[in-house]
C-alpha positions as protocol buffer text, in pm:
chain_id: "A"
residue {
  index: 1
  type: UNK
  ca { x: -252 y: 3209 z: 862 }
}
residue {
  index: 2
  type: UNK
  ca { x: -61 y: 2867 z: 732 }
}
residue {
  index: 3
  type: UNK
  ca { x: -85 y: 2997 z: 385 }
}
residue {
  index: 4
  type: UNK
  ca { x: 53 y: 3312 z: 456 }
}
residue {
  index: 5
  type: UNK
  ca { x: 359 y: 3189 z: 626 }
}
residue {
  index: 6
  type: UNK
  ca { x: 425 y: 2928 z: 324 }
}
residue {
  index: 7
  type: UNK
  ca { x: 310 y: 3233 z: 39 }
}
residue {
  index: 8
  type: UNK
  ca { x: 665 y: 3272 z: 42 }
}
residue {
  index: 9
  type: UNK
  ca { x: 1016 y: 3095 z: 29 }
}
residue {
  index: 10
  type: UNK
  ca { x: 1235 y: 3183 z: 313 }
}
residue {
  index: 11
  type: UNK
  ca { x: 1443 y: 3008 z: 510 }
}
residue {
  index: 12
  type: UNK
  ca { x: 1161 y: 2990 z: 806 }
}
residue {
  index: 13
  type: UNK
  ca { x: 939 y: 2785 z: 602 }
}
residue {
  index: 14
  type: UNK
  ca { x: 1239 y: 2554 z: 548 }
}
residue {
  index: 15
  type: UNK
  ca { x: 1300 y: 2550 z: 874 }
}
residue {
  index: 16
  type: UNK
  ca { x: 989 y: 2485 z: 1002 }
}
residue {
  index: 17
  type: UNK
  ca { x: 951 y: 2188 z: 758 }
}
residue {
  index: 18
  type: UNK
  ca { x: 1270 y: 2009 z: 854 }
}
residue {
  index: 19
  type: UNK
  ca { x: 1215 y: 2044 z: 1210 }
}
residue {
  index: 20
  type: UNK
  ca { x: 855 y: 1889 z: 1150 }
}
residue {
  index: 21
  type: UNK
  ca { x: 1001 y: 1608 z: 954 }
}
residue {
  index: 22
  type: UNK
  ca { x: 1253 y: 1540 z: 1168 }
}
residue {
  index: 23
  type: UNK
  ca { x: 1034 y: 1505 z: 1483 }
}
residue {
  index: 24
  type: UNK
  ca { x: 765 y: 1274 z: 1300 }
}
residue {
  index: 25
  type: UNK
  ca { x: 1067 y: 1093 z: 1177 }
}
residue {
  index: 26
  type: UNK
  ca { x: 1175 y: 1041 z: 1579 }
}
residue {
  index: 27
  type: UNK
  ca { x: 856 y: 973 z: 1667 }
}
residue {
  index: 28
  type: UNK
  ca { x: 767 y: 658 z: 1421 }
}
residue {
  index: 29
  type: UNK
  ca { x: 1145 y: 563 z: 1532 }
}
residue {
  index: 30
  type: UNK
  ca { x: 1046 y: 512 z: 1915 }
}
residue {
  index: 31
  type: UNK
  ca { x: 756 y: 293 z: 1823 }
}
residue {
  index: 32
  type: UNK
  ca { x: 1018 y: 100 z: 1594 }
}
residue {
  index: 33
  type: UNK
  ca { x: 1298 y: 87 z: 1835 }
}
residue {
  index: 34
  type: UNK
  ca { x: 1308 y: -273 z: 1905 }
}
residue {
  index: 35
  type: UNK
  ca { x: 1385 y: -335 z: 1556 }
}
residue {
  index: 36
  type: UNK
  ca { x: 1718 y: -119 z: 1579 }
}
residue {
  index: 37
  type: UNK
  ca { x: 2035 y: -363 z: 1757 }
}
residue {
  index: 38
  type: UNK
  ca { x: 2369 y: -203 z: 1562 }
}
residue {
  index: 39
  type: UNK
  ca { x: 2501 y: 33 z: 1430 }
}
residue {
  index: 40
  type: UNK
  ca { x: 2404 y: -64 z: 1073 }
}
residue {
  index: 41
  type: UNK
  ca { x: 2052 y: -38 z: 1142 }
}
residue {
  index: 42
  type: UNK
  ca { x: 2086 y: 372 z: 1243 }
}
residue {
  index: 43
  type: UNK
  ca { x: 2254 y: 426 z: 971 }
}
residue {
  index: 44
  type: UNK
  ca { x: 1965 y: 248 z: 698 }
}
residue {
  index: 45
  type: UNK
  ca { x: 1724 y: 468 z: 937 }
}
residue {
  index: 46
  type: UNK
  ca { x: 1937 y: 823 z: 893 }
}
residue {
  index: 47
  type: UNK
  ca { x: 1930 y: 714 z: 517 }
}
residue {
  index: 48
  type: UNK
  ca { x: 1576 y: 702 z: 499 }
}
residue {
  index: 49
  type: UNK
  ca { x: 1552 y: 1044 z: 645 }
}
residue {
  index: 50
  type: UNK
  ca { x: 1802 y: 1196 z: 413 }
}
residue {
  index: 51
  type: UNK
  ca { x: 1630 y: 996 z: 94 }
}
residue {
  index: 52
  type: UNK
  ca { x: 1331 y: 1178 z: 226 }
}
residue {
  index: 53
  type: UNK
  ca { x: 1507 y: 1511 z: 271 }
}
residue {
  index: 54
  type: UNK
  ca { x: 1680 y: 1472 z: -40 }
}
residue {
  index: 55
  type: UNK
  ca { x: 1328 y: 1393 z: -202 }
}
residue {
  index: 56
  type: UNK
  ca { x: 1147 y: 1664 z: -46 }
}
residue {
  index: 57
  type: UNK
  ca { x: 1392 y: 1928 z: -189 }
}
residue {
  index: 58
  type: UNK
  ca { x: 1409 y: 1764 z: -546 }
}
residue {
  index: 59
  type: UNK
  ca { x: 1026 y: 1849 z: -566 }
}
residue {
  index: 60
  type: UNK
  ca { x: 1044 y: 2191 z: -434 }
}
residue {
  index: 61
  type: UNK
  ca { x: 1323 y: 2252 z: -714 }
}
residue {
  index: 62
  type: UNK
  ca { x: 1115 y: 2084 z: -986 }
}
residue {
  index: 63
  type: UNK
  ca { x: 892 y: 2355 z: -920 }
}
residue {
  index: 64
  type: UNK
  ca { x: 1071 y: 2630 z: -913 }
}
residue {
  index: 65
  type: UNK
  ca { x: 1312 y: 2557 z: -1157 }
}
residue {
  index: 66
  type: UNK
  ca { x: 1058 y: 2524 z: -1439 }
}
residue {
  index: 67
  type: UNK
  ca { x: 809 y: 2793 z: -1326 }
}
residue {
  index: 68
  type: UNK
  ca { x: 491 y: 2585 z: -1136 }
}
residue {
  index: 69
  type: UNK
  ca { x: 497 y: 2763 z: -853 }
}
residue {
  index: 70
  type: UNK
  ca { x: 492 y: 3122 z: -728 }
}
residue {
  index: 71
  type: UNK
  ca { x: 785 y: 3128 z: -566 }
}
residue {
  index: 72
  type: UNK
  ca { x: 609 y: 2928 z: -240 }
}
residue {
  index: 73
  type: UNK
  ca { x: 626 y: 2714 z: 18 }
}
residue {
  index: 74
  type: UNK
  ca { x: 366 y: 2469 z: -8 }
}
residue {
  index: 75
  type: UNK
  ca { x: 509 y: 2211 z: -220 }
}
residue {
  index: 76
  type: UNK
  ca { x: 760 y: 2091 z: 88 }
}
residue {
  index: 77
  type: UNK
  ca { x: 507 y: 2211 z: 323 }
}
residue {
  index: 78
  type: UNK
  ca { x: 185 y: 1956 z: 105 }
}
residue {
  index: 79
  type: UNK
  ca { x: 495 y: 1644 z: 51 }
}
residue {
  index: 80
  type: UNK
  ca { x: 551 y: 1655 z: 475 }
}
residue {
  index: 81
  type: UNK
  ca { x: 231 y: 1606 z: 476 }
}
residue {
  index: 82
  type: UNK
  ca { x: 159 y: 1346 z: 247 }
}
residue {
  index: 83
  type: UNK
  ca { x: 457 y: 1151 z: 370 }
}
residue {
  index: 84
  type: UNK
  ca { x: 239 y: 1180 z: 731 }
}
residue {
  index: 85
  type: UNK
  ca { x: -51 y: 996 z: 561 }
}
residue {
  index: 86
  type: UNK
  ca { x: 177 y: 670 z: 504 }
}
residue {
  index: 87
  type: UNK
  ca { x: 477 y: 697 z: 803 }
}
residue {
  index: 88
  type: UNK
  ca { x: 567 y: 315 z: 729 }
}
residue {
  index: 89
  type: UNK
  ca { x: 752 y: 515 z: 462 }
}
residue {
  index: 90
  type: UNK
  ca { x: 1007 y: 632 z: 696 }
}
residue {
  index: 91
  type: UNK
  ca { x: 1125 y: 289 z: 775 }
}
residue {
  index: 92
  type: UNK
  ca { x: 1139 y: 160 z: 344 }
}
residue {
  index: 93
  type: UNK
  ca { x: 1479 y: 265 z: 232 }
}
residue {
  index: 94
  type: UNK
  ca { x: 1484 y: 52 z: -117 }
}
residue {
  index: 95
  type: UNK
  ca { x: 1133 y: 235 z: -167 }
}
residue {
  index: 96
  type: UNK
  ca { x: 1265 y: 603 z: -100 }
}
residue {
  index: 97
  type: UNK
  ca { x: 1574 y: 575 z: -282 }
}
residue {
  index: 98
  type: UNK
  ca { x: 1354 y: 451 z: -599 }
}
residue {
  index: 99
  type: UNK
  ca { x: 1117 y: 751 z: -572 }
}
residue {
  index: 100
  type: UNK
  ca { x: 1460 y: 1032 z: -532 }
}
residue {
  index: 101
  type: UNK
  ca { x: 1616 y: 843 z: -873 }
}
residue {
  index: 102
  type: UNK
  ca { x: 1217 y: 873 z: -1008 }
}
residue {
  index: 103
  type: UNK
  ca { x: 1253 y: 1292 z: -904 }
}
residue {
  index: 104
  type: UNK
  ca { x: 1605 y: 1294 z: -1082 }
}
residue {
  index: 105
  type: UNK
  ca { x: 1435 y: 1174 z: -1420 }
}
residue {
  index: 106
  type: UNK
  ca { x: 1129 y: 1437 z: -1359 }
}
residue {
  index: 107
  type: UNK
  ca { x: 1403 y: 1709 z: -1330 }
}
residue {
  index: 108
  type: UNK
  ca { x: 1545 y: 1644 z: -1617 }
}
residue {
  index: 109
  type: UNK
  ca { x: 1188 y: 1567 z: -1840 }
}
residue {
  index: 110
  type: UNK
  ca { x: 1024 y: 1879 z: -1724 }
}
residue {
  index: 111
  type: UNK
  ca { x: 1300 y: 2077 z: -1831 }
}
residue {
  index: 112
  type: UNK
  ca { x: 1286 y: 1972 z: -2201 }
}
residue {
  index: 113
  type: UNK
  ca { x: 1074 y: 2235 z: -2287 }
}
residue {
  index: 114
  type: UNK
  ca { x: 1381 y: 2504 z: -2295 }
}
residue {
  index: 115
  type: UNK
  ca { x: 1476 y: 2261 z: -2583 }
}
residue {
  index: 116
  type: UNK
  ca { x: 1851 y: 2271 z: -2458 }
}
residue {
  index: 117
  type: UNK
  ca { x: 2074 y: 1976 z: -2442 }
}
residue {
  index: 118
  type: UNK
  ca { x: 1771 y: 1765 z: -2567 }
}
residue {
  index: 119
  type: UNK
  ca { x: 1928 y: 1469 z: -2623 }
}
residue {
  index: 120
  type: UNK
  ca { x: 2176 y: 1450 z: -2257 }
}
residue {
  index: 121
  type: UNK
  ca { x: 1819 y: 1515 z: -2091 }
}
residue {
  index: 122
  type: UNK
  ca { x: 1634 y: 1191 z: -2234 }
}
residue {
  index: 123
  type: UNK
  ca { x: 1923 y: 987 z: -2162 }
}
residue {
  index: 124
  type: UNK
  ca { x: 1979 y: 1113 z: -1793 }
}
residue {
  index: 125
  type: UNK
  ca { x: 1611 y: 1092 z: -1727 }
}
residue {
  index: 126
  type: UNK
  ca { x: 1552 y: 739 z: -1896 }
}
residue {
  index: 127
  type: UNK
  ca { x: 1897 y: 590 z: -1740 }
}
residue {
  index: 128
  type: UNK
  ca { x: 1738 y: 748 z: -1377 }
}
residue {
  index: 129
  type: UNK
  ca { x: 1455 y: 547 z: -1407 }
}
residue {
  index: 130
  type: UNK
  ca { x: 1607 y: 282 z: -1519 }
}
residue {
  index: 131
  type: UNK
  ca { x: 1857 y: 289 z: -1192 }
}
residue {
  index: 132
  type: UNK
  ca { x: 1500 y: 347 z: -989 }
}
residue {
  index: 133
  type: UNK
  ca { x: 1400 y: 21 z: -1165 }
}
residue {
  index: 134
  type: UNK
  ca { x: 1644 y: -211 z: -962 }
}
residue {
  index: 135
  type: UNK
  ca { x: 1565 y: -83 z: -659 }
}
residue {
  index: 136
  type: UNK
  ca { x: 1156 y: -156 z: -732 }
}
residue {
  index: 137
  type: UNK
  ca { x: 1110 y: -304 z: -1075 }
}
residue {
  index: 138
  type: UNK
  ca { x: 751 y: -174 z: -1177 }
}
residue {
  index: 139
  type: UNK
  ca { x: 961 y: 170 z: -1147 }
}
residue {
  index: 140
  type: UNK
  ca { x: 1019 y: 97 z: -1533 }
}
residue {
  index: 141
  type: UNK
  ca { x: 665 y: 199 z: -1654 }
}
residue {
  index: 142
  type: UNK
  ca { x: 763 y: 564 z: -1568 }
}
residue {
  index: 143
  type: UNK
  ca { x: 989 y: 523 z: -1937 }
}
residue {
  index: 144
  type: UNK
  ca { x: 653 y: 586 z: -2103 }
}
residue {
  index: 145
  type: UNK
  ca { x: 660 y: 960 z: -1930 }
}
residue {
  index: 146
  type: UNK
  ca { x: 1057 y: 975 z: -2142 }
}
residue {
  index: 147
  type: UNK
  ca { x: 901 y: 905 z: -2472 }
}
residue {
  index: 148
  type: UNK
  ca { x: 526 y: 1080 z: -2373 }
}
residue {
  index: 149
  type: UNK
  ca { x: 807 y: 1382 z: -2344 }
}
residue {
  index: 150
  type: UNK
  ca { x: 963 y: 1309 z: -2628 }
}
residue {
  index: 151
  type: UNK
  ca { x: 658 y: 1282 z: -2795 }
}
residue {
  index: 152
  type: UNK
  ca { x: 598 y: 1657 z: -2687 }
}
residue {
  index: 153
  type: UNK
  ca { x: 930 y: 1819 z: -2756 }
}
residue {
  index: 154
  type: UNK
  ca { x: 1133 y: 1641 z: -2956 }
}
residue {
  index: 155
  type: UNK
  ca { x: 985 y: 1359 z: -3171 }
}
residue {
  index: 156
  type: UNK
  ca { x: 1122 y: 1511 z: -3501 }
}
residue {
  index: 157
  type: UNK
  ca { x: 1483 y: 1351 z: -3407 }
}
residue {
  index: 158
  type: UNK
  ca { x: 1431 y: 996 z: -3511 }
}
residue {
  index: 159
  type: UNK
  ca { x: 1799 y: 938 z: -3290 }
}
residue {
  index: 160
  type: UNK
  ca { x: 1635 y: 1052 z: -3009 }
}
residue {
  index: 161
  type: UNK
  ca { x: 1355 y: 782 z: -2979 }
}
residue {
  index: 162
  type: UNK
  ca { x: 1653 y: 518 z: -2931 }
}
residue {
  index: 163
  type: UNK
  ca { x: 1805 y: 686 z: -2636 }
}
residue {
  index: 164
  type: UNK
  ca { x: 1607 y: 548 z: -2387 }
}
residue {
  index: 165
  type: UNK
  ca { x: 1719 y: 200 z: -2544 }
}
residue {
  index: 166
  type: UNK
  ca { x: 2052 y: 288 z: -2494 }
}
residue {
  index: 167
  type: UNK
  ca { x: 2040 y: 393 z: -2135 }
}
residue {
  index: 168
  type: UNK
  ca { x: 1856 y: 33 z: -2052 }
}
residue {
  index: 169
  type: UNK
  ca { x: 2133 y: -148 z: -2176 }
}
residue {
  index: 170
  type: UNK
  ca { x: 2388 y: 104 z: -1990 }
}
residue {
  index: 171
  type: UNK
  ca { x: 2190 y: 75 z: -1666 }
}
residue {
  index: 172
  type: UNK
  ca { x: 2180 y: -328 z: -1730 }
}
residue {
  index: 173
  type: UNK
  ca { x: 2532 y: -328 z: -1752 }
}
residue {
  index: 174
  type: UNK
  ca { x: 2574 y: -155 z: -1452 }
}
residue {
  index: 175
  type: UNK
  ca { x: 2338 y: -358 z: -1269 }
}
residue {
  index: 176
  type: UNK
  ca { x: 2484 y: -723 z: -1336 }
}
residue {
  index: 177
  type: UNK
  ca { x: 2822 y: -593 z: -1294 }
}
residue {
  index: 178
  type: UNK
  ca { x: 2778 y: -478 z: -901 }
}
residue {
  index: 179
  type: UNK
  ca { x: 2537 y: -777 z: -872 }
}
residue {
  index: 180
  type: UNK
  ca { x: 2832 y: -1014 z: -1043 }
}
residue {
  index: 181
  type: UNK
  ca { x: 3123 y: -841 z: -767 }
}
residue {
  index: 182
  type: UNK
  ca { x: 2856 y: -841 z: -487 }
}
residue {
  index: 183
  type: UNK
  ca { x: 2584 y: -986 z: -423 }
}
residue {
  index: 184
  type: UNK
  ca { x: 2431 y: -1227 z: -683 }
}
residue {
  index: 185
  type: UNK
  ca { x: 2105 y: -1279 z: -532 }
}
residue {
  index: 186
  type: UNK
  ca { x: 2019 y: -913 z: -633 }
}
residue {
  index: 187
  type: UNK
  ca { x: 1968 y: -1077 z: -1007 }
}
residue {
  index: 188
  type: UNK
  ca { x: 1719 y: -1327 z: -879 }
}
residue {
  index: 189
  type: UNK
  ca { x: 1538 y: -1039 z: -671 }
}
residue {
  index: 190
  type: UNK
  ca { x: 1498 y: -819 z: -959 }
}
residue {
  index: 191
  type: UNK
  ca { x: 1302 y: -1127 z: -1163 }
}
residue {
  index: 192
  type: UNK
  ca { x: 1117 y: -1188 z: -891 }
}
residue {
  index: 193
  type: UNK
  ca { x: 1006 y: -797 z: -835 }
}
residue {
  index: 194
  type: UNK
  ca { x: 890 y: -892 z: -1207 }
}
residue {
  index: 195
  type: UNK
  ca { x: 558 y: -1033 z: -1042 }
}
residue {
  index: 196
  type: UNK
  ca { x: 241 y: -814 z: -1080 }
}
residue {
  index: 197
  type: UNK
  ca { x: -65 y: -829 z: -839 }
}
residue {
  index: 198
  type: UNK
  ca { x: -368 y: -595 z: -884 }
}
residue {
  index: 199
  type: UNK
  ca { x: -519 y: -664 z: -544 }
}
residue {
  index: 200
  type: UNK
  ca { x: -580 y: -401 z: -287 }
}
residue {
  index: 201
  type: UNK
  ca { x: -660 y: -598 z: 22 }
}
residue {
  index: 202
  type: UNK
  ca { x: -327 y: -601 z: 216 }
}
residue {
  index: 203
  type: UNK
  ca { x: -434 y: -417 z: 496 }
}
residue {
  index: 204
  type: UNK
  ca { x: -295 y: -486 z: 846 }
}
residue {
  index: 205
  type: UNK
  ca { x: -530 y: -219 z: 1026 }
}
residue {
  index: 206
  type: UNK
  ca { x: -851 y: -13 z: 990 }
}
residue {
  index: 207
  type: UNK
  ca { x: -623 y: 317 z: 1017 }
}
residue {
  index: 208
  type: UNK
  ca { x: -397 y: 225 z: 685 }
}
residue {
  index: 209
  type: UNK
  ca { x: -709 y: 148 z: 485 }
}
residue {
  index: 210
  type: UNK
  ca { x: -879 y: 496 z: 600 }
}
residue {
  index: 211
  type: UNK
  ca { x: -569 y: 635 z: 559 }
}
residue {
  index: 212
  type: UNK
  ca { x: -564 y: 521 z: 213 }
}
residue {
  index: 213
  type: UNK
  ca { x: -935 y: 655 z: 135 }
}
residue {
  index: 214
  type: UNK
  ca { x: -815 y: 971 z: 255 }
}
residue {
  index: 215
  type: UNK
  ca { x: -530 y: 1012 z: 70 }
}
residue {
  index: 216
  type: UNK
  ca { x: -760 y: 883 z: -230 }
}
residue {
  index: 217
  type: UNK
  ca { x: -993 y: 1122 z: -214 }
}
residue {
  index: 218
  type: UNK
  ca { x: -792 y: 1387 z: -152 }
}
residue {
  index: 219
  type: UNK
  ca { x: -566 y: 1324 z: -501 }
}
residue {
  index: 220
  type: UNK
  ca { x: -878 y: 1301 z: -639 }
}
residue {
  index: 221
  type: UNK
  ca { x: -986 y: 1693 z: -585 }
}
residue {
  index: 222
  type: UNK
  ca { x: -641 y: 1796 z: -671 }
}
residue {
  index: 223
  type: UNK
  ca { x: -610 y: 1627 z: -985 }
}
residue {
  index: 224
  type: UNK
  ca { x: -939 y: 1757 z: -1068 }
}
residue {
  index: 225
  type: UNK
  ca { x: -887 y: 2066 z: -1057 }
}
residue {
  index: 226
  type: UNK
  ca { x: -573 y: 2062 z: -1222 }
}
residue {
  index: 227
  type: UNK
  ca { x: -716 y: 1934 z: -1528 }
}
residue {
  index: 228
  type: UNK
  ca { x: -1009 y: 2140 z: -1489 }
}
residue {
  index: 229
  type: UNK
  ca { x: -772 y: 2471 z: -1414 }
}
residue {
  index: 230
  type: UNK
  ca { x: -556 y: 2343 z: -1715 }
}
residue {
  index: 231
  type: UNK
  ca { x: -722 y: 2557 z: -1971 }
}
residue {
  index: 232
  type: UNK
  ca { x: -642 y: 2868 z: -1839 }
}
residue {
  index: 233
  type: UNK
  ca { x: -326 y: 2833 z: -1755 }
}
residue {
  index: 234
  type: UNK
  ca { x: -7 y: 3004 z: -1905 }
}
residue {
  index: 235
  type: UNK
  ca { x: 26 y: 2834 z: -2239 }
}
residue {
  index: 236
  type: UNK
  ca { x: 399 y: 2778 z: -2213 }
}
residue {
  index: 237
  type: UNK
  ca { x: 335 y: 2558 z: -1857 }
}
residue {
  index: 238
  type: UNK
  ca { x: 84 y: 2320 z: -2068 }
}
residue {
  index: 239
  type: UNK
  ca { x: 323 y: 2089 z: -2132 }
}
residue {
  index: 240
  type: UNK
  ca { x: 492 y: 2048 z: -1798 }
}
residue {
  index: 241
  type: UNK
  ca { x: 158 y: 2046 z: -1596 }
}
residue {
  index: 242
  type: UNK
  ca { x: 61 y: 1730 z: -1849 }
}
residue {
  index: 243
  type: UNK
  ca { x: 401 y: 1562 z: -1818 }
}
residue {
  index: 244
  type: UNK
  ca { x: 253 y: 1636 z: -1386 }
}
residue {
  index: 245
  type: UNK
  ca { x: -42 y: 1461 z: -1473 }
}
residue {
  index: 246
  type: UNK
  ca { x: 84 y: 1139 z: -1675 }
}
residue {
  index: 247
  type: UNK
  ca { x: 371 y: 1148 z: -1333 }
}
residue {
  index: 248
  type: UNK
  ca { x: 62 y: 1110 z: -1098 }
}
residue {
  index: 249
  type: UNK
  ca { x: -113 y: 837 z: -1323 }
}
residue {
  index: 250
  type: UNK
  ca { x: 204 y: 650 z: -1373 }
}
residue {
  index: 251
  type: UNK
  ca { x: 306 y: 646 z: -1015 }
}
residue {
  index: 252
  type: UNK
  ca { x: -42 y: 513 z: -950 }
}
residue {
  index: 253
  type: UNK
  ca { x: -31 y: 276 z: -1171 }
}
residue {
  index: 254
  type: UNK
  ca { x: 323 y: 119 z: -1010 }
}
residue {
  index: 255
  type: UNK
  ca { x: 99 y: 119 z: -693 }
}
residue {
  index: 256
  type: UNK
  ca { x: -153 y: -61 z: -855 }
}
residue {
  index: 257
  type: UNK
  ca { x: 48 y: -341 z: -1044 }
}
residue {
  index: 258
  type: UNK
  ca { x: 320 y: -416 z: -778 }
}
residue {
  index: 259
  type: UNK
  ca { x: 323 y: -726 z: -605 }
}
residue {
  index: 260
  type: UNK
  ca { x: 312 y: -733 z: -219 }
}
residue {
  index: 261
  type: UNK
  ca { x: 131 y: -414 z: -158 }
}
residue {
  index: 262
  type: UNK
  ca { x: 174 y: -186 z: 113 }
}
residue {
  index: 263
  type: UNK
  ca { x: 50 y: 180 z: 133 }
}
residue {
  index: 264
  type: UNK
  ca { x: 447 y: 238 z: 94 }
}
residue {
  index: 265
  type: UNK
  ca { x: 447 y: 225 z: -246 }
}
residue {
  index: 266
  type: UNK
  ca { x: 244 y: 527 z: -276 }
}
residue {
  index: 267
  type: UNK
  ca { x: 552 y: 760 z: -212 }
}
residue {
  index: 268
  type: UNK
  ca { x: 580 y: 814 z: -587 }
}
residue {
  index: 269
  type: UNK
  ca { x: 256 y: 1018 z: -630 }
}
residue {
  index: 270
  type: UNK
  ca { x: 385 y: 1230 z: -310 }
}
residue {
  index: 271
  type: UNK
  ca { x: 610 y: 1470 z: -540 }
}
residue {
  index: 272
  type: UNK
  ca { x: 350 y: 1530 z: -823 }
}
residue {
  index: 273
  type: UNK
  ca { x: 24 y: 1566 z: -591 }
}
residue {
  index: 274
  type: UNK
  ca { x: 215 y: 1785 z: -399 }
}
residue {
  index: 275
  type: UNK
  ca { x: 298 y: 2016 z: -708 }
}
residue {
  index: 276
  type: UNK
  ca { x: -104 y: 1959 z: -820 }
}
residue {
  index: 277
  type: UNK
  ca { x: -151 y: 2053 z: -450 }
}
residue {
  index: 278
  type: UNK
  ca { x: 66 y: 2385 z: -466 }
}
residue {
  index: 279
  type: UNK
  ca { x: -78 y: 2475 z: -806 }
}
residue {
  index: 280
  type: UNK
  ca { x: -448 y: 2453 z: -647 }
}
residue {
  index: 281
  type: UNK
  ca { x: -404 y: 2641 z: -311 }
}
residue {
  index: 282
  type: UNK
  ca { x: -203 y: 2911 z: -555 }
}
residue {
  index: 283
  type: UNK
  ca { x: -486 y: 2969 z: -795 }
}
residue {
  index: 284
  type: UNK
  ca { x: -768 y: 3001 z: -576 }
}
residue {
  index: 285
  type: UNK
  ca { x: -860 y: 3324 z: -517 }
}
residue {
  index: 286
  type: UNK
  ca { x: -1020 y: 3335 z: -187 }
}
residue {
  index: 287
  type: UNK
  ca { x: -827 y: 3361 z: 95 }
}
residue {
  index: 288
  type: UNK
  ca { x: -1069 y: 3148 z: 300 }
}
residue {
  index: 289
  type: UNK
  ca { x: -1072 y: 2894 z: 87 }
}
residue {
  index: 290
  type: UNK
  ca { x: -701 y: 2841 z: 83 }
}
residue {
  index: 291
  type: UNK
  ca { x: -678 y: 2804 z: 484 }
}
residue {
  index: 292
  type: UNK
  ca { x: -950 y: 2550 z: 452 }
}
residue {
  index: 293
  type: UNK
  ca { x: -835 y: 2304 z: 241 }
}
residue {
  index: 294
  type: UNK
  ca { x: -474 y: 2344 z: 391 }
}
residue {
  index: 295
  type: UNK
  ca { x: -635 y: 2289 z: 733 }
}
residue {
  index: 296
  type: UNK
  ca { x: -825 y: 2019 z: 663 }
}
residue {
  index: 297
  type: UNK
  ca { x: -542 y: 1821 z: 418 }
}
residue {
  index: 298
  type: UNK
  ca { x: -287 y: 1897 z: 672 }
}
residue {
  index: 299
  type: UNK
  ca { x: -528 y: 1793 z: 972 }
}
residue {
  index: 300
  type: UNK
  ca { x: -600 y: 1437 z: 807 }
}
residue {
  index: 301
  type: UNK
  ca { x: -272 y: 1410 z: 781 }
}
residue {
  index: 302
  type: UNK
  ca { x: -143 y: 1424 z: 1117 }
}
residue {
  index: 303
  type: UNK
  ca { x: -457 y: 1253 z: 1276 }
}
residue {
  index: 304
  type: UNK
  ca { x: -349 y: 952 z: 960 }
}
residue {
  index: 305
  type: UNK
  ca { x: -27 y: 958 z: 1111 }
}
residue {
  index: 306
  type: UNK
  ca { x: -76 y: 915 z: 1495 }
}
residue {
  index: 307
  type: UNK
  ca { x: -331 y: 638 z: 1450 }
}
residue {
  index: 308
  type: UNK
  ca { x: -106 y: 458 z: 1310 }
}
residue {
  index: 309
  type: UNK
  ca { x: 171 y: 475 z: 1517 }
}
């Protein structure tokens, strides 16, 4: 029944979406209310939410800008979800503001393989992450996806290897001149988000770290059976279901290295395991099957989500 409703875009499915979001979003809020005393603090909330919005919608056109999914629903419906697995997210505005600049760059890399304005894409998408970079430093490893794409589409241009060189030195410039007129402490922050920490025991509660080996295994299946699926796919989509791929590795990788973990900083595998998600529940062929694993992912979610409250 779900996967019927979300088989197609239309503006219910949308709708139905938002108005989920929104209510989760109210309902981590009133377990966080003590935390709010002006007016500044509702407006870094209502921020969040449109970050996540804004993020949400960035994915969705990702995938149907560059042909991954079947005209559908499920990638919104699968990153509601996944955002339910973590809700500590909705309350991590330097976090969700990284990931939307990280979903800017992926727009612009996936679309490389129409081989039009090659070189305004690798700048845009390198100067993006970049941007993401001050807001979490260890955002900066997703540069390797620029020249990985690069790599695929247009490594013949010697001139277009440097570009990512130049946009570092553009978004530097940028940087230490807001940091210069505003606040200088966000120079010393940025070294200090320099700090790396492999550990993985930073759990506050028995409920994050199940929600965690959840969320594990589930990303797990999916990019299984992406690579497994990969084969048979439409030869032209190779190339932006790999650039998927190194995405997912990359953002788990960030998770991995980043200092003072928190199951936050998994919001930048939510876009790409939500378009390995969509790609799945779209090329199985049995209806059954589809309603299962929806059920079940989407079930785990929400149960994730209100244990945690």
């Amino acid at each position: 029944m779900i996967t019927s409703l979300f088989r197609k875009s239309t503006p219910l499915n949308y709708t139905v979406v938002i108005v989920a979001l929104v209510i989760f979003f109210f309902l981590y809020q009133i377990g966080q209310a003590e935390q709010v005393r002006s007016f500044g603090d509702y407006f870094l909330k209502f921020s969040v939410l449109a970050f996540v919005f804004a993020s949400l919608f960035m994915a969705n056109f990702i995938v149907k800008k560059n042909g991954l999914s079947k005209d559908s629903a499920y990638t919104v419906l699968f990153y509601l979800v996944f955002v339910l697995f973590f809700p500590s997210t909705l309350d991590n505005l330097r976090l969700v503001m990284a990931n939307f600049f990280i979903l800017l760059s992926m727009r612009r890399l996936v679309s490389l393989h129409s081989v039009k304005a090659t070189k305004e894409k690798i700048f845009d998408a390198s100067l993006w992450i970049f941007l993401a970079a001050m807001f979490h430093f260890w955002c900066v490893l997703f540069i390797i996806l620029v020249f990985i794409s690069i790599l695929f589409h247009a490594a013949r241009d010697y001139r277009n290897w440097f570009l990512p060189i130049i946009a570092f030195f553009t978004a530097l410039t940028i940087f230490v001149l807001f940091a210069l007129l505003i606040e200088k402490s966000w120079i010393a922050d940025l070294f200090a988000g320099m700090a790396f920490d492999f550990k993985v025991n930073y759990f506050t509660s028995n409920f994050q770290n199940a929600a965690l080996s959840v969320y594990a295994t589930i990303a797990v299946f999916f990019l299984a059976s992406l690579l497994m699926s990969l084969s048979n796919r439409p030869l032209i989509l190779h190339s932006s279901y790999q650039k998927i791929i190194w995405y997912f590795a990359l953002a788990a990788l960030v998770f991995l290295v980043s200092p003072h973990k928190s199951n936050d900083l998994l919001v930048f595998t939510f876009a790409p395991l939500a378009i390995m998600a969509t790609s799945h529940i779209e090329w199985v062929p049995i209806q059954w099957q589809k309603e299962l694993i929806l059920f079940a992912v989407m079930g785990c979610g929400v149960v994730s989500f209100f244990l945690q409250l």
